[in-house]
C-alpha positions in Angstrom: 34.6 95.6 89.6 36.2 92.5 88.1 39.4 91.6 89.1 41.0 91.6 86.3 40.2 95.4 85.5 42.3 97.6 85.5 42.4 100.1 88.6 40.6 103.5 88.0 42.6 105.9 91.3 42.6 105.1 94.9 40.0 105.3 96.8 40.9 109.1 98.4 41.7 110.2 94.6 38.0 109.5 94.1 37.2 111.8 96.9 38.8 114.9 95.0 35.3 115.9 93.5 34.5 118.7 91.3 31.7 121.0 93.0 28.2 121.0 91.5 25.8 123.6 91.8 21.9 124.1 92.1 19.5 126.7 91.6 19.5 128.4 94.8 23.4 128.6 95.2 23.6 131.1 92.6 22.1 135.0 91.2 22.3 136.3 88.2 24.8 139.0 87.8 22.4 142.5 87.6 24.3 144.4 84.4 23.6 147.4 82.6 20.4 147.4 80.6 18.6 149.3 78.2 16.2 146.2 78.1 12.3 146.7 79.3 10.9 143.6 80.5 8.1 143.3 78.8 9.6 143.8 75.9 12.5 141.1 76.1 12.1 138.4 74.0 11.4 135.0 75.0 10.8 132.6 71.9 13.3 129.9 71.4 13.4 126.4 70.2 12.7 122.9 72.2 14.0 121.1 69.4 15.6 121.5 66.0 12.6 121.9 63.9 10.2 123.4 66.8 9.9 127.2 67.7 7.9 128.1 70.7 6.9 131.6 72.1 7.5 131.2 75.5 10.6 128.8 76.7 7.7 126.8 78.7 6.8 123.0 78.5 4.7 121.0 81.0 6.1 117.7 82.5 4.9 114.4 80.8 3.4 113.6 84.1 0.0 111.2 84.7 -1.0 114.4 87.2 0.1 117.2 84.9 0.0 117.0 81.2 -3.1 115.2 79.4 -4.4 116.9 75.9 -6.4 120.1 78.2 -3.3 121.0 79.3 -1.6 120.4 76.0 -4.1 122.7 74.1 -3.5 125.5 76.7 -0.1 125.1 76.5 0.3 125.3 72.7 -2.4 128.5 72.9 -0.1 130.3 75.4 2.9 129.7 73.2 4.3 126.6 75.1 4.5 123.1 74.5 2.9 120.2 76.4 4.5 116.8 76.4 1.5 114.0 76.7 2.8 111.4 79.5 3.0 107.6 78.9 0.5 106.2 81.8 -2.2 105.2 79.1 -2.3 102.6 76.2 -0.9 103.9 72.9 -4.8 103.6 71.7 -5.3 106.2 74.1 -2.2 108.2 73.5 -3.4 108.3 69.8 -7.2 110.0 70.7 -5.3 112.6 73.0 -2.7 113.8 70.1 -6.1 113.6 67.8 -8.0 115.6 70.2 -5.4 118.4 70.8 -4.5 118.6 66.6 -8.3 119.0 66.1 -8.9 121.8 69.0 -8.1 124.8 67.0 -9.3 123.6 63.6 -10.2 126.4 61.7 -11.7 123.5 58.8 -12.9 120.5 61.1 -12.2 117.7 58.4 -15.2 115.8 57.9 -14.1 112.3 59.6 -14.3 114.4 62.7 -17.7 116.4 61.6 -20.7 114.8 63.8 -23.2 114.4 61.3 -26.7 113.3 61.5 -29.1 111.2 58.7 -32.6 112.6 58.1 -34.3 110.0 59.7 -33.0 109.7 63.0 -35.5 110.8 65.7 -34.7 114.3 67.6 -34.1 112.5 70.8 -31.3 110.1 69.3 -30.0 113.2 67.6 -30.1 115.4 70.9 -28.3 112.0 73.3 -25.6 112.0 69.9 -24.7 116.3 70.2 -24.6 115.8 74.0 -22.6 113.0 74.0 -20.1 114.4 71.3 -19.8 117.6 73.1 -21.5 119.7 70.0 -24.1 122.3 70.4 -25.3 121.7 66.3 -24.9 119.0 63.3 -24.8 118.4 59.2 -27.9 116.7 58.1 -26.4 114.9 55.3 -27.9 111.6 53.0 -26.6 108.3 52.4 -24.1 109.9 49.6 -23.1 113.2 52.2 -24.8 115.8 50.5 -25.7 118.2 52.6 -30.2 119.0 53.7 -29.5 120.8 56.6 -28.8 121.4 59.5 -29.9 120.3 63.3 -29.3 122.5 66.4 -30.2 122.7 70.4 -32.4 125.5 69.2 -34.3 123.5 66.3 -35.6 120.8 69.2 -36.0 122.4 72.4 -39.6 121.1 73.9 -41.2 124.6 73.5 -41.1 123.5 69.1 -44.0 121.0 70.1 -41.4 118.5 68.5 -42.0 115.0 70.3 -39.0 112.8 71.1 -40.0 110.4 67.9 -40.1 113.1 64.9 -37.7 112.3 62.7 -34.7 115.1 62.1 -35.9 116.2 58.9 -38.9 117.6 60.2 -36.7 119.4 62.7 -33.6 120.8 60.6 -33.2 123.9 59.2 -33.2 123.2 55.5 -31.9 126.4 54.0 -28.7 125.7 54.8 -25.5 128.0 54.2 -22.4 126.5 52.7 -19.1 127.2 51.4 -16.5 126.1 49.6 -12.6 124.7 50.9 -11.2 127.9 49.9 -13.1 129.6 52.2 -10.9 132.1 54.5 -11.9 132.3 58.4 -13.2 136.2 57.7 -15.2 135.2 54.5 -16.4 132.2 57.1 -16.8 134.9 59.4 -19.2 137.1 57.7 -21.4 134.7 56.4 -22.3 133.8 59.9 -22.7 137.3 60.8 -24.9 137.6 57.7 -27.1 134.7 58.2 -26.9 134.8 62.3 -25.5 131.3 62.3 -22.6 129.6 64.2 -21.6 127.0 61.9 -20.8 126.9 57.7 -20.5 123.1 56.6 -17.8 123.1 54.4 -18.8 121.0 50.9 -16.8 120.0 47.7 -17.5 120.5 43.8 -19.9 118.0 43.9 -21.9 119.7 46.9 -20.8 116.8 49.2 -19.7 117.6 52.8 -16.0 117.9 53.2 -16.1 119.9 56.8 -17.5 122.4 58.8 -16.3 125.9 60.1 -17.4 126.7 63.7 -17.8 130.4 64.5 -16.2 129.1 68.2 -13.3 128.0 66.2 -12.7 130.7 64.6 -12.6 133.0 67.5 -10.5 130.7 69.6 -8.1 130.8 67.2 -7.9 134.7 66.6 -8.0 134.9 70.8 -4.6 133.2 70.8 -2.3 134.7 68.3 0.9 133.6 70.0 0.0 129.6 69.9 2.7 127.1 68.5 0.9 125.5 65.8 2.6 123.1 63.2 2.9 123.8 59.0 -1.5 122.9 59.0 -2.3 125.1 61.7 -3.1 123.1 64.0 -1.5 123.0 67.6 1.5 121.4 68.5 2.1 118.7 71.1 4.8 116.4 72.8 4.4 112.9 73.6 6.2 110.9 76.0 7.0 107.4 74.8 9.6 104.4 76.5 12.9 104.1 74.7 11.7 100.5 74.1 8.4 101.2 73.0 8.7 101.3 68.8 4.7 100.1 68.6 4.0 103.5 70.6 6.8 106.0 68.8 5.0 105.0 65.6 1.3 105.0 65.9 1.6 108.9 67.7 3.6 109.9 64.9 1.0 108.7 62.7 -1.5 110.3 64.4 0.9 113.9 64.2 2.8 113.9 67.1 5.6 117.1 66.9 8.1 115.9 69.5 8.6 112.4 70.9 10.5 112.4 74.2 12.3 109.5 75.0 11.5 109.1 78.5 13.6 107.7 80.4 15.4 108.6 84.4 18.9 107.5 82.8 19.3 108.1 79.5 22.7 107.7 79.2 22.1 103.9 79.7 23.7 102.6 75.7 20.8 100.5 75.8 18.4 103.5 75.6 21.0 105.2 73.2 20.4 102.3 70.7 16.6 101.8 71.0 16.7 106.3 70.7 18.3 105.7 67.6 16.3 103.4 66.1 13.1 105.3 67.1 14.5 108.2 65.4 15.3 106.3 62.5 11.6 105.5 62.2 9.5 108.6 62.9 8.5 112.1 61.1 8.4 114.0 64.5 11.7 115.0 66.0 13.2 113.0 68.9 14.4 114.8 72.4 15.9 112.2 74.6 16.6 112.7 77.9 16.9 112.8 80.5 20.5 113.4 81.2 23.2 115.5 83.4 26.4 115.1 82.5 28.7 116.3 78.9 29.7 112.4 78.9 25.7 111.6 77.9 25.5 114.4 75.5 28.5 113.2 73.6 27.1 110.0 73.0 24.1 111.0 72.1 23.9 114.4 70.4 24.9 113.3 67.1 21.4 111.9 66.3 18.9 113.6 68.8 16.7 116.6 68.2 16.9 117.7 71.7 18.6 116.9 74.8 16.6 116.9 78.2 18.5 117.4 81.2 18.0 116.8 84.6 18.9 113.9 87.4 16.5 113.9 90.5 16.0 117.3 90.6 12.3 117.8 90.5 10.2 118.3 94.0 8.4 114.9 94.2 11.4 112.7 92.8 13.7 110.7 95.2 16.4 109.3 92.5 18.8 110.9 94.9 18.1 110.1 97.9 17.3 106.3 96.9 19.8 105.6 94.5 22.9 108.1 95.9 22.9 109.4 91.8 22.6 112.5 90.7 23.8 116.2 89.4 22.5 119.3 90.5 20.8 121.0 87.8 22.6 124.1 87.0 25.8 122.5 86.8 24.1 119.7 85.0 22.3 122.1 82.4 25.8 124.1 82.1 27.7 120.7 81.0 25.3 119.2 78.5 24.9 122.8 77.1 28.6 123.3 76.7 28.4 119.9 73.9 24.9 120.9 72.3 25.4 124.2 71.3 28.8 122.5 69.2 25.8 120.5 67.4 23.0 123.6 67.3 20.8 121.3 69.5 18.2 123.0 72.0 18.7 122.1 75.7 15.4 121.7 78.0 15.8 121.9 81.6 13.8 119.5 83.2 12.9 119.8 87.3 13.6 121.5 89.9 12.2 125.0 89.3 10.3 126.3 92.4 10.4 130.0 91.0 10.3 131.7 88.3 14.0 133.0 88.9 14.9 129.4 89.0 13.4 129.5 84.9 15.7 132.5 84.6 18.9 131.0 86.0 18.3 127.7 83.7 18.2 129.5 80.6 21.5 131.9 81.6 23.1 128.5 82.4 22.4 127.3 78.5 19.2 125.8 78.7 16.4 126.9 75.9 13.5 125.9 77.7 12.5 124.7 80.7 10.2 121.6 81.7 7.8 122.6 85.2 5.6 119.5 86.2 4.7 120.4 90.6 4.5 124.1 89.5 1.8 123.3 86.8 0.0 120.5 88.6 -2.2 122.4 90.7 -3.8 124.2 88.0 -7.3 123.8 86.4 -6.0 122.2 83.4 -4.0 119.6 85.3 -5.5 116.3 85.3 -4.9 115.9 88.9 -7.8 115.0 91.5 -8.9 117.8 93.3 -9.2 117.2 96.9 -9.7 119.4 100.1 -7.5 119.2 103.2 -8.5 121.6 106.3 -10.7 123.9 104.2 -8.4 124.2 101.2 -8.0 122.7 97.7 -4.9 121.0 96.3 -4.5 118.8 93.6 -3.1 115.6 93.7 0.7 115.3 92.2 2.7 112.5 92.1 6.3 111.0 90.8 6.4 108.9 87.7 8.9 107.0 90.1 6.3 106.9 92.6 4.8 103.6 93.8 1.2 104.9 92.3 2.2 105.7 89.0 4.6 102.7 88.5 1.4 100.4 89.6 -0.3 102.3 86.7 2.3 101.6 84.3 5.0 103.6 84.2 7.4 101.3 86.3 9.7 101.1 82.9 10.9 104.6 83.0 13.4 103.5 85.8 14.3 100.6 83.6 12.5 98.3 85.8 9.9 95.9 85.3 6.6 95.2 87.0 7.1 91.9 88.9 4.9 89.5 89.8 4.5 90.8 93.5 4.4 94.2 92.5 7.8 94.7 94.9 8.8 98.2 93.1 11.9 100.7 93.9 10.6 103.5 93.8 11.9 107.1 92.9 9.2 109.4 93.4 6.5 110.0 95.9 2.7 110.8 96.0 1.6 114.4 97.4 -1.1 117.1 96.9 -0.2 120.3 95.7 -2.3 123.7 96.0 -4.9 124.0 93.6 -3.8 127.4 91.4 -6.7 128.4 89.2 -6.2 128.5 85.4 -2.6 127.4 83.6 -2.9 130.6 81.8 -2.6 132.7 85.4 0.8 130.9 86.3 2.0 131.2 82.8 1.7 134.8 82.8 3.7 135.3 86.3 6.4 132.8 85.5 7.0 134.3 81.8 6.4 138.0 83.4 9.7 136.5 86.1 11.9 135.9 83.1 11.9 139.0 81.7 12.2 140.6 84.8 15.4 138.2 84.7 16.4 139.0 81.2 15.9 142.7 82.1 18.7 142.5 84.9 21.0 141.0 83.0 20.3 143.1 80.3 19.4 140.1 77.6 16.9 141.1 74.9 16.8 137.3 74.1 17.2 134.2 75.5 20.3 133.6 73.3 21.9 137.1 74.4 20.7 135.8 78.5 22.9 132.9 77.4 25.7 134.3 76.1 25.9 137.6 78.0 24.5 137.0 81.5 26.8 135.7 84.3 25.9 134.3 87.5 27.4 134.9 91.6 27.9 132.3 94.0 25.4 132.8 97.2 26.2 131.7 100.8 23.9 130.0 103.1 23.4 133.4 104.7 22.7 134.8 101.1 20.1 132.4 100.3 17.9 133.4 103.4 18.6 137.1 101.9 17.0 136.5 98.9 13.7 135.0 100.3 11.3 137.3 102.4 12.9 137.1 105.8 12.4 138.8 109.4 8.4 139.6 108.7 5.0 137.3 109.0 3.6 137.2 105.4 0.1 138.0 105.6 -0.7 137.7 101.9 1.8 135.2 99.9 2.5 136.5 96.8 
C-alpha cells in the first residue's frame, strides 16, 4: 500500500470475516412435495439467448471438452465449451465439425465428392480418409452421374485398383430437391434401398447430400440443443485478450464464447470482455468470478456470469495464491446481482456429486460446469492409461505446469517466459476411466431431480426460489457419506 493511502481498518478489524460456505457444509431442506422426480423439470438457460435441456456443461478443459464431447453434449441436452489449448485454425475445424454432425442437409462445401475419372483406389484411400462409407460422382460443372460406394469396389466386382470411377458408380442415381423433408428423404431410401439422397438444385447441380445415418442420429436425440439451423450448439473458450480468436469462431458459428480467465474481475479483463462482446454475434459469458463486487462491474454487458475461485478438484489457486471463495457462498453472491439483470449463473468446479449439482442450482446458479467428473469418460480427450490393472484417463489443470507449457499459461494472466519458470495453479492426475458421457449424464441429471423432488421444486427456478438449505457439522458430513460398513460394490 502506498503511503500516502488512506488506511482501510486495523489490522484485527480485518480479522472480523464473514463466513463462507462450500458444498459439503450444507443439505437441502427435504419439504413437502407433490413432485416425482422424473418428472421435475430441468431446462434452463446458460446464457441469455441459449436454452438447454439439462443444466449440464463440460469444462473447457484440454482433457475434457474437444468437439466429441461437444456433440454428445449438445445431443444429451447439454452444452460443451471447446477449450483454448489449440490454434484458432484449429478451434475453427472443431466448431465446424460439431455444427456439421447432426446435419440433416450436409451443404455441399462439406459433401466429399468424387470426378469420373479418378481410379477406384484413389477414390477408396479419399472415403477412408474422409471418414465416408459412399460419394457424389459429379463433372467438372457438379452435375450429378452417380454415385460411388464401399459396396460398388469391393475386390470380389473383378474391379482392378486402376478402373476409372465411372466404370464403378452406380449411375441411376436418386435425387431430390432442397425442399426435401427428412421423412420424404426417408422413404426414398427405403424405396430404392439406399443410404444416401444427393441433394441438387433447379439446374440439377449438387447442392448437398442427405445421409440415412443423419437422419436417424438426429431423430435418436430429440432433446439436443441445436441453434435457429438445426444444427448443434457449442461453447468455445477464448483469452480475454484474444480478439483474432473471439472472431474467427464466431464466424465459423460459435453459440457462446467464454471469456476464460481464473480472475475475471481483473478491469483489464472487464475492458478487453467488452470489446469482445462489442464484436461478436455469439453471446459472451465471462467468468470466472466469486464475489457480488465482480458481478456488479460486469453484468451490465455480459450474457452470462461463471462463477467459481479454485474450487475444482485438480486446481491449486487456493492453496498457491491464499485467494479464493467457497462456491456456494460464491454462487449465492453473484446470483443475488444477476438475477437484478435476468442474467444466467453457471457454477463452475467443485461438484464431486450429483447433490453437489443440486445444492448449486438451490444456491442461484442455472447450470453447472463439471470438468474431473466428465474427464474419464469415452468422449473425453484424455489419454487412457492403465495403473495396477485398471484404466483411468489422464486429467489435468489448465493451471497445471502441462497445460500452461501447451499454451494455456495466459489464463492466469501470466506469460510464458523464456525459461519456461511457470506458477502454477493446477496439477496433472489420472482419473477413472467411466465408460460413455451419456452413462454419467443420466445418473447426475437422474441426482437432481431426486434433489428437486425433496425440495419439492418442479423447476430449477421454483429449486431456486423455494428450496432452502441446513448447515451440517463435521459429524454431519460423515453422516451423509456411507459410513461404518466396507463397500464391496461402489455405487
Amino acid at each position: 500500500m502506498a503511503k500516502d493511502s488512506p488506511p482501510r481498518g486495523t489490522f484485527t478489524e480485518k480479522l472480523q470475516v464473514p463466513e463462507a460456505l462450500t458444498f459439503d457444509d450444507v443439505l437441502l431442506r427435504p419439504a413437502e412435495s407433490r413432485v416425482e422426480p422424473d418428472e421435475a423439470d430441468v431446462s434452463t438457460r446458460v446464457s441469455t439467448n441459449i436454452d438447454l435441456e439439462i443444466p449440464i456443461l463440460s469444462a473447457a478443459m484440454d482433457t475434457v471438452t474437444e468437439a466429441e464431447t461437444a456433440i454428445q453434449m449438445a445431443r444429451e441436452g447439454g452444452l460443451g465449451v471447446l477449450h483454448r489449448n489449440m490454434e484458432p485454425e484449429r478451434a475453427v475445424e472443431e466448431v465446424e465439425r460439431v455444427k456439421r454432425a447432426d446435419e440433416t442437409i450436409i451443404r455441399r462445401e462439406n459433401v466429399v465428392t468424387a470426378d469420373p475419372d479418378q481410379t477406384v483406389s484413389e477414390v477408396d484411400e479419399m472415403m477412408s480418409a474422409e471418414g465416408v462409407s459412399g460419394a457424389p460422382v459429379v463433372d467438372e460443372d457438379d452435375t450429378v452421374l452417380g454415385i460411388i460406394s464401399g459396396t460398388d469396389i469391393r475386390p470380389y466386382l473383378e474391379l482392378g485398383d486402376f478402373d476409372a470411377v465411372r466404370e464403378a458408380m452406380t449411375d441411376e442415381v436418386i435425387t431430390a430437391h432442397e425442399d426435401v423433408t427428412p421423412r420424404q428423404a426417408l422413404e426414398l431410401m427405403y424405396e430404392h434401398k439406399i443410404e444416401r439422397v444427393p441433394i441438387v438444385d433447379t439446374e440439377d447441380h449438387l447442392a448437398g447430400l442427405v445421409t440415412m445415418q443423419g437422419i436417424l442420429a438426429r431423430r435418436e436425440h430429440q432433446d439436443a440443443v441445436r441453434d435457429e439451423k438445426g444444427r448443434l450448439r457449442i461453447g468455445v473458450a477464448v483469452g480475454p485478450f484474444e480478439q483474432d480468436r473471439a472472431k474467427a469462431v464466431d464466424d465459423a458459428g460459435a453459440d457462446a464464447l467464454f471469456i476464460d480467465t481464473a480472475h475475471a474481475h481483473n478491469l483489464n479483463v472487464v475492458d478487453s470482455a467488452r470489446e469482445i462482446k462489442d464484436m461478436v454475434d455469439a453471446d459472451v459469458v465471462v467468468g470466472n468470478i466469486g464475489t457480488a463486487e465482480a458481478a456488479r462491474d460486469i453484468v451490465d454487458f455480459a450474457d452470462g456470469l461463471k462463477v467459481g475461485i479454485g474450487p475444482g478438484s485438480i486446481c491449486t489457486t487456493r492453496v498457491v495464491s491464499g485467494a479464493g471463495m467457497p462456491q456456494v457462498t460464491a454462487v449465492a453472491e453473484v446470483a443475488d446481482v444477476a438475477k437484478e439483470h435476468d442474467v444466467p449463473v453457471i457454477a463452475d468446479g467443485g461438484i464431486r456429486y450429483s447433490g453437489d449439482a443440486a445444492k448449486a442450482l438451490a444456491a442461484g446458479a442455472d447450470a453447472v460446469m463439471l470438468g474431473s467428473y466428465f474427464a474419464g469418460t469415452q468422449e473425453a480427450p484424455g489419454r487412457v492409461i492403465t495403473i495396477k490393472g485398471k484404466k483411468y484417463k489422464q486429467y489435468r489443470g489448465m493451471g497445471s505446469v502441462g497445460a500452461m507449457q501447451s499454451g494455456g499459461g495466459d489464463r492466469y494472466l501470466k506469460e510464458e517466459s523464456e525459461d519456461e519458470e511457470f506458477v502454477p495453479e493446477g496439477v496433472e492426475a489420472a482419473t477413472p476411466y467411466k465408460g460413455t458421457l451419456s452413462g454419467e449424464l443420466h445418473q447426475l441429471v437422474g441426482g437432481i431431480q431426486s434433489g428437486m423432488g425433496y425440495a419439492g421444486a418442479e423447476s430449477v427456478i421454483e429449486l431456486q426460489s423455494e428450496a432452502e438449505f441446513v448447515r451440517v457439522s463435521q459429524a454431519g458430513q460423515q453422516e451423509s457419506h456411507p459410513h461404518d460398513v466396507m463397500i464391496t460394490d461402489e455405487a
